[in-house]
C-alpha positions, 0 to 999 in steps of 0.5 A, a space after each residue: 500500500 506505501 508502494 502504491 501512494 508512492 508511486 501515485 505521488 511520484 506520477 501527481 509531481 511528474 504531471 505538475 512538473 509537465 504542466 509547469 515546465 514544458 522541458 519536463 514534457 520532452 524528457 516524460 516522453 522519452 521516459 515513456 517511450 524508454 518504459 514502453 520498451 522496457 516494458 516490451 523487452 520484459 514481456 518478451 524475455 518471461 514468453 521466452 522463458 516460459 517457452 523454454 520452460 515448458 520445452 524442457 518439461 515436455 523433453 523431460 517427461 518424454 526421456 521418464 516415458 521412454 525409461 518408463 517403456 524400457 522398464 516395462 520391455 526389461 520386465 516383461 523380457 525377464 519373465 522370459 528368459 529361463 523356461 520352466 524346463 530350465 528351473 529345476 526344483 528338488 526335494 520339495 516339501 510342506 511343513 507341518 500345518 500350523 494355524 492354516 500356515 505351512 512352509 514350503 522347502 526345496 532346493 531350485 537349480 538352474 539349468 540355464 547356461 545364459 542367465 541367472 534366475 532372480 525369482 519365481 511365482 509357483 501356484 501350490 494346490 493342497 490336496 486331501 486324499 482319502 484313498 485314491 480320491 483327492 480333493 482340492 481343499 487350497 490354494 496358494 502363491 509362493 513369490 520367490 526371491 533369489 538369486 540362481 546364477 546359471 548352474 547353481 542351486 539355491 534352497 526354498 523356503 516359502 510361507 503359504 496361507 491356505 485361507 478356510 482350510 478345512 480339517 484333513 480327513 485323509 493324507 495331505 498331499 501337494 502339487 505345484 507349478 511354476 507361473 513365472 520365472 524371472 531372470 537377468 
């Protein structure tokens, strides 16, 4: 507000000035004239800076989209690099069932010769047989996460939750199968 009366008494004296002093009227003109230009020229640099602004803007999402598409072709090469031929695993088994949680061990080798395995989804089907009759009685997912360079063999050990499991009547009993495997 002080700025504003300021400025307004500043414009009354340069006015009285004009009227008094046809001098001031010359140099008010040229003031006006340099002030317009002033004016044109600070107009024209915040369009050229906003111009350059939104230029990088744009230049900078594109570079994080296309990051953002290698990523995405990285990921989806990685789910098919090693087959489920080439990821062996051994000696699978389920732990004692405690409050519908078992554990799942074994040992996963890959057999791949290019390229280490950094993780795999297996689908775990829990089964009650009574005889030759079994029935399904849950489901579940183990996401792995290790690492298996070619050749080698790293151990298994999964929680699984086999959620409204019902009391086995007969003998426990499992498959599984490999959904996913990724690799690097």
């Amino acid at each position: 507000m002080l700025a504003f009366l300021l400025g307004l008494l500043i414009v009354v004296i340069l006015v009285a000035l004009a009227i008094a002093y046809p001098a001031v009227r010359w140099a008010l003109g040229i003031i006006a004239v340099v002030v317009f230009i002033g004016i044109v020229a600070l107009v024209s640099y915040v369009q050229d800076n906003d111009r350059k602004y939104k230029q990088q803007q744009a230049q900078q999402e594109r570079q994080e989209a296309a990051q953002q598409a290698t990523a995405a072709r990285e990921r989806e090469a990685a789910l098919h690099r090693v087959t489920a031929q080439e990821l062996q695993f051994e000696d699978m088994s389920l732990g004692p069932l405690t409050y519908s949680r078992q554990t799942l061990r074994g040992r996963a080798h890959n057999l791949a010769t290019r390229y280490s395995v950094s993780g795999a989804m297996l689908e775990i089907t829990l089964k009650d047989c009574v005889g030759e009759k079994c029935e399904v009685v849950g489901t579940d997912y183990a996401s792995l996460d290790f690492w298996i360079p070619p050749g080698q063999v790293r151990g298994v050990d999964a929680t699984l939750t086999f959620k409204d499991l019902p009391p086995i009547r007969g003998t426990r009993r499992f498959e599984y199968q490999v959904t996913s495997i990724s690799a690097q």
